[in-house]
N, C-alpha and C positions, 0 to 999 in steps of 0.2 A: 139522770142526765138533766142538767137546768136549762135554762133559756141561755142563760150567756153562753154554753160549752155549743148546742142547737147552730144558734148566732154566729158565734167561732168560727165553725165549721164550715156551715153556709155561706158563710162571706173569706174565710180563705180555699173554695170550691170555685169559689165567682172570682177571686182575683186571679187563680193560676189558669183559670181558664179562658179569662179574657185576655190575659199578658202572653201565655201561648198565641191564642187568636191574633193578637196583633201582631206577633212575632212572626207569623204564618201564611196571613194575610197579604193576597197578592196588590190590592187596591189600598193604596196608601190614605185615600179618605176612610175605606174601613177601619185600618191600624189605625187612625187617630183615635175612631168613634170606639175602638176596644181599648185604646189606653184609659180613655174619660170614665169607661165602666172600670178597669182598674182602680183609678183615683176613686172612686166613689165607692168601693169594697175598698181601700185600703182607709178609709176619710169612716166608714164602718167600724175598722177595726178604732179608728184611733176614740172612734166613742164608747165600745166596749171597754179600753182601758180608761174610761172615765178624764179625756184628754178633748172636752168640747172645741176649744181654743185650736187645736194644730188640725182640728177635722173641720173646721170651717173655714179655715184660712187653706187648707189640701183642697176645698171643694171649690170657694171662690179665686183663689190665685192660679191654682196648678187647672184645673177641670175648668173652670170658668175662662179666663183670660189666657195661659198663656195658649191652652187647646184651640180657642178660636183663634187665637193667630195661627197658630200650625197649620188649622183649616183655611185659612184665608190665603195662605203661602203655596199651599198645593194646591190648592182650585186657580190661583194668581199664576202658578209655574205652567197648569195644566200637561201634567205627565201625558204621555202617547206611547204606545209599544211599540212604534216607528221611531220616535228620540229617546226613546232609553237603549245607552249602550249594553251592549252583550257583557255579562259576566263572565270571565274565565273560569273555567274548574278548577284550578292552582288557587285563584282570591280565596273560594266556598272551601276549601278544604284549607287552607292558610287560617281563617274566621272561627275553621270548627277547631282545630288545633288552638289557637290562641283561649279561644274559650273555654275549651278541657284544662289547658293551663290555668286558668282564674279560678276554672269548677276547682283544681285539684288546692292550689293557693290558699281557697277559703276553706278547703278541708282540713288541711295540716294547720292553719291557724285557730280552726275554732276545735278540734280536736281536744284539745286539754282543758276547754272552759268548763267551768264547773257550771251548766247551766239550770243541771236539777234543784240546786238549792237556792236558787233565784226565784222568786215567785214577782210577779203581777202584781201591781196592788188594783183589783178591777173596783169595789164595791167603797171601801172605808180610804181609798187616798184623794187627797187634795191637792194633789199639786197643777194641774192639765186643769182644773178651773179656772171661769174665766174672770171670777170674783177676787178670788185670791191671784192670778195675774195683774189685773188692775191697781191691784193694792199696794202689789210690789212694784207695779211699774211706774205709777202717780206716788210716790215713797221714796225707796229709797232709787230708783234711777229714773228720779224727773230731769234731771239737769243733763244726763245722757241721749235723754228720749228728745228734749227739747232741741239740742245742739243738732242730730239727727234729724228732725224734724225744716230745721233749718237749713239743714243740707239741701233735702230735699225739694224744697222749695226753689234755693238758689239753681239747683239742675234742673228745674222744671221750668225755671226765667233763661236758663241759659241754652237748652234744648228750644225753646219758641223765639230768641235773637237769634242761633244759627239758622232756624229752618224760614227765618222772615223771610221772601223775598224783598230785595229793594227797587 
């Protein structure tokens, strides 16, 4: 057993058990701070499969920025057990029902994939680098990423005219 299978393992043990925890988690400032360990076992995984690019960008967009807003919105709403309404037992068993429907959903659809003869490329592929992303993206889609770039700028002047005061 190598380090990477080790790795694997250990960080899909930490995701399902922080994504339960949050899922389980009565104090919704917990469930954040277990989604963030999520992101960070799953930002894990995307480096075992040799993907530095989509695990730094999981770790600063998702775990970084938009978690601290999440935190910033419930500390800002400040939940109480006195203003949260009562949940009906019809919702909780309506939730778990629809749920077994999606569980059931993704069964019958991934049922016939062939997924044994799919392999990983963890050690020899190149694509999830961020060398060869750069390459391709200053290359051939400069004129995309530009146009894009341009956007965003334009909604960044336009987001600071609507919020001016006069």
């Amino acid at each position: 057993m190598g380090v990477t299978q080790i790795l694997f393992w250990f960080l899909s043990v930490v995701a399902l058990f922080s994504a339960l925890m949050m899922i389980t988690s009565k104090n919704p400032v917990h469930s954040v701070l277990w989604l963030i360990a999520t992101f960070f076992a799953i930002s894990g995984h995307y480096i075992l499969l040799n993907a530095q690019f989509l695990a730094i960008v999981n770790i600063i967009v998702y775990a970084g920025a938009i978690m601290v807003l999440f935190l910033f919105v419930i500390m800002f709403i400040n939940f109480n057990k006195e203003t949260e309404p009562r949940k009906n037992r019809w919702l909780k068993m309506i939730g778990a029902i629809a749920g077994g429907c999606l569980l059931l959903v993704l069964v019958a659809a991934l049922k016939d994939s062939d997924i044994k003869n799919q392999a990983a490329q963890v050690k020899e592929g190149n694509i999830g680098l961020i060398q060869y992303l750069g390459k391709e993206l200053f290359s051939t889609y400069v004129v995309p990423f530009e146009i894009s770039s341009v956007l965003f700028l334009s909604a960044m002047v336009g987001a600071v005219v609507v919020g001016k005061k006069e």
